[in-house]
N, C-alpha and C positions, 0 to 999 in steps of 0.2 A: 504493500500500500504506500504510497507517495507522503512522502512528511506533510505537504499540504490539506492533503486529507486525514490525516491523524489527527494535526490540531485542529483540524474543524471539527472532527467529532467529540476531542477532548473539549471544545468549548462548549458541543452540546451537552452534553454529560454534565460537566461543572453549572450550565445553566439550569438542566433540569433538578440536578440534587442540591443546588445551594437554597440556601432557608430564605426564607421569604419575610422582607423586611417586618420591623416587630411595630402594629404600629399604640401610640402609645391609650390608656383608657383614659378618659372623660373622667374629670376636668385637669388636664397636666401645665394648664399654665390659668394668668388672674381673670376670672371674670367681673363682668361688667351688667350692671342693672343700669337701665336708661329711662329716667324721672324728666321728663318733660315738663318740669314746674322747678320753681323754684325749694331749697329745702324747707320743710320746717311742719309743713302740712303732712296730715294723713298718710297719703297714699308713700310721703317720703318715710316717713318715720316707719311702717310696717316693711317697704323694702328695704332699710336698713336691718332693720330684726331678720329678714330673709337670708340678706348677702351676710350678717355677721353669723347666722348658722349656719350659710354655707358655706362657709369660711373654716367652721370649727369641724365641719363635719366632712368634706372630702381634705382638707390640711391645704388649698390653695387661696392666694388673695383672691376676696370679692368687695367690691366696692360698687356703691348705689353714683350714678354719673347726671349729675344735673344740668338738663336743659334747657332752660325755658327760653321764651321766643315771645316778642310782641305776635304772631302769626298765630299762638295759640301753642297744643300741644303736637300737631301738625310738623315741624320741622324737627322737631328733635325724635320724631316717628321714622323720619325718612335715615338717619344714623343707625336705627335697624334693620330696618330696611334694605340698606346699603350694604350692610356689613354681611359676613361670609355665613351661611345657616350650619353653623357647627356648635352652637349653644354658648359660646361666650360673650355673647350681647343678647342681652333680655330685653325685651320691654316691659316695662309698667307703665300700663294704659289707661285713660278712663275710656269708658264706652266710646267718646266721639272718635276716636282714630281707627275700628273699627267698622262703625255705624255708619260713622258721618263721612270719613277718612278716600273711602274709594269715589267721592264725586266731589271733593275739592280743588281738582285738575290738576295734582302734585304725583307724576309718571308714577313715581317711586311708592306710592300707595294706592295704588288700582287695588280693584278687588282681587281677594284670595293673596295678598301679600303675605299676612299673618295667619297663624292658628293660635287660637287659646290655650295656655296650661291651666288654669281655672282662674276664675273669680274669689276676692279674699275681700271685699271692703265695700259699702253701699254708705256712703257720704249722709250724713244725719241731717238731712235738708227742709226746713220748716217754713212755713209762711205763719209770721209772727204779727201782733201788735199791741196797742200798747191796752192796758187793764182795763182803762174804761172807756175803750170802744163803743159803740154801739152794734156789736153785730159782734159773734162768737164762733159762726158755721161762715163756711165759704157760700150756703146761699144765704144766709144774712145778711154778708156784705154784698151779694148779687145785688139781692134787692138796696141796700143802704146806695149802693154805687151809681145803681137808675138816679136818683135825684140829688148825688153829692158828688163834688170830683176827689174821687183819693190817689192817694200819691204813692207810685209801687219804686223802692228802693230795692238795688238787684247787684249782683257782682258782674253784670254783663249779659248782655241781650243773647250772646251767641250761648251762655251755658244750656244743658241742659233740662235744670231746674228751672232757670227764668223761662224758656221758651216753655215749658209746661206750665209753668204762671200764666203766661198770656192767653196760651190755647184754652186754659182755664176758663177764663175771663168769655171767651168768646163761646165756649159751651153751655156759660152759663147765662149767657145773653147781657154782659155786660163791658164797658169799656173803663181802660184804666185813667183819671182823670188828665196825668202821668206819671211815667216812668224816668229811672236815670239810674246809671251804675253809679258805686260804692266803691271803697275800698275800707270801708268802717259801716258795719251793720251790726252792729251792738247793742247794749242799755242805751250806751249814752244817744244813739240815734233817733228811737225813739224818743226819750224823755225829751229832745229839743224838737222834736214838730219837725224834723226836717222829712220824715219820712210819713205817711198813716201805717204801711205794711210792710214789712220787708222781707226777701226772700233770703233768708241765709243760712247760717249751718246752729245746731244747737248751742255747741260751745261757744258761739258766742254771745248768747244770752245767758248761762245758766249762772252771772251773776247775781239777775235780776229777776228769775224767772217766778218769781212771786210778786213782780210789776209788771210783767208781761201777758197778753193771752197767746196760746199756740192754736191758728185755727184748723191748720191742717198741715201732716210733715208729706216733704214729697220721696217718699221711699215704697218697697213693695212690700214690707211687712210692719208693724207699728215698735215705733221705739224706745226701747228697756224701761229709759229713762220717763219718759211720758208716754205708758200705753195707752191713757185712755184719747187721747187725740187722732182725730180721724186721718185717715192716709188720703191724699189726694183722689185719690180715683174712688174713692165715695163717694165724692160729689160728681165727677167727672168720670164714669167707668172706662170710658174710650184712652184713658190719658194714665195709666197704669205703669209709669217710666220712674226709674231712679238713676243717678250716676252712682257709678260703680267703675272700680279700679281693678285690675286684674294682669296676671302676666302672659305675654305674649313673646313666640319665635317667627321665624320665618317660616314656611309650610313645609320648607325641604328639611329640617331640622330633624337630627335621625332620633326614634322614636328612644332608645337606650338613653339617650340624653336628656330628651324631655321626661323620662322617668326617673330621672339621679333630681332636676331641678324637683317637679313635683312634690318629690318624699320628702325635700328640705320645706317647703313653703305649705304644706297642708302641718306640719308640725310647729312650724313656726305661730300658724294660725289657732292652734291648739292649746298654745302655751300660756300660762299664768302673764308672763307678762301681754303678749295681747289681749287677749280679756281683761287685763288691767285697765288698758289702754281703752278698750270699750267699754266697759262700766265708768270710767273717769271721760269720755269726749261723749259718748251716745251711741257713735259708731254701730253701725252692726258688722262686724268680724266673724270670718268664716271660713269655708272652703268648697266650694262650687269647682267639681270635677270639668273636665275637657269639653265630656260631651253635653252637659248640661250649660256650660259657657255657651257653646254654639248655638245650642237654642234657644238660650239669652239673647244674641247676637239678632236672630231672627226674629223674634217678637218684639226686639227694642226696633227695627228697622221698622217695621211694621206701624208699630207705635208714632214712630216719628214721622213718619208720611202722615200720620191723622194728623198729630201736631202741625204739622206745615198746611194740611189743607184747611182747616179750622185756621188759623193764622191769618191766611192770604184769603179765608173768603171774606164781602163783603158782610 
């Protein structure tokens, strides 16, 4: 046989028996949680309790990554977007990047971008006012509003709380005298008249909440803190929407992976200290599995087409 042909076969030989590269398991280098707000809220503070179990419990850094964006939570959506589906960039999302996310004309979030690893957080969202109101129920104030102009206080028209405020107002055959964002909807907002209503999160009443009325929270179950207050879609059944926070991958994201994040963040969610954290803000904390996200996903879509066409009818 020709030396030519020797080493060609000794190359196949050494090709077929040599080991085949090792590659290494999930997570071998830092990951990253992608907070599209600024820190210090909610949805930060629980993926921080995430990234620092996940931290303790595969032995690699994880750190929560802050992005916030005048453009909303939208831009700091597309940094996972963008990034490689191998589980080392997370998102922590509220419902709009999602829901809202595939028809804001940003390439990088068309539909089926993300898939859900669950749901963990529903924002303690309350339409508030002050003790002595005249009107207690959201139709009280229906009717109060026919012949009064009240003044609805909001953290911003695009959330998805205010915009269930308004579609409110129109299911219930009434108009707001007006509106205007906040960045302070507290005690003190009420007690100066700058507002009659506001739409904000518990915690920031519960200095006062013995000078306040709570007319109705806008969440999907009633909460800890004040059960007997009616849930939005009592009055309103069509408008049965909460914001809600939850982790999300890219859809290629290999399913081994999404079950190492999972086991950290359903435990996480379990733990004394969150519960803490929900008994002390209102919070409702949890843990809403994959496939039960998705079909959060679709009833919330659903939901907000009602909201939008109630909105924009006359």
């Amino acid at each position: 046989m020709k030396k030519s042909a020797l080493l060609a076969l000794a190359a196949t030989v050494l090709t077929v028996t040599a080991p085949l590269p090792a590659y290494a398991e999930y997570p071998e280098k830092p990951v990253s949680f992608v907070v599209p707000f600024p820190p210090g809220d909610l949805e930060d503070v629980l993926t921080r309790m995430i990234a620092d179990n996940f931290q303790q419990k595969y032995g690699v850094a994880a750190a929560v990554v802050n992005k916030p964006s005048d453009g909303g939570p939208f831009p700091g959506a597309v940094s996972v977007a963008t990034a490689p589906a191998d589980g080392y960039t997370i998102g922590s999302f509220v419902l709009d990047i999602p829901v809202v996310g595939p028809d804001v004309g940003i390439p990088a979030l068309q539909a089926d971008t993300f898939e859900p690893l669950g749901i963990f957080l529903t924002y303690p969202f309350v339409i508030a006012t002050k003790k002595d109101a005249p009107y207690s129920t959201m139709q009280e104030l229906a009717e109060y509003a026919k012949d009064h102009d009240v003044a609805l206080g909001h953290f911003g028209s695009f959330l998805v709380p205010t915009q269930a405020t308004f579609a409110a107002a129109k299911s219930l055959g009434f108009e707001w005298g007006s509106e205007a964002s906040s960045d302070a909807l507290d005690c003190n907002t009420l007690a100066s008249g700058d507002f009659d209503v506001i739409n904000t999160t518990i915690q920031q009443i519960f200095p006062c909440l013995d000078q306040v009325k709570i007319i109705a929270s806008i969440t999907q179950e009633p909460l800890t803190v004040v059960p007997d207050v009616p849930m939005l879609a009592t009055a309103a059944p069509d408008l049965a929407l909460a914001l809600w926070n939850g982790l999300f991958v890219r859809k290629e994201t290999p399913q081994d992976v999404r079950e190492k994040i999972i086991a950290v963040a359903r435990e996480t969610m379990a733990s004394e200290r969150a519960q803490k954290l929900a008994a002390d803000t209102g919070a409702l904390i949890y843990w809403k599995d994959a496939e039960a996200a998705a079909e959060q996903i679709k009833t919330d879509k659903a939901t907000l087409a009602e909201i939008n066409r109630l909105i924009e009818a006359n």
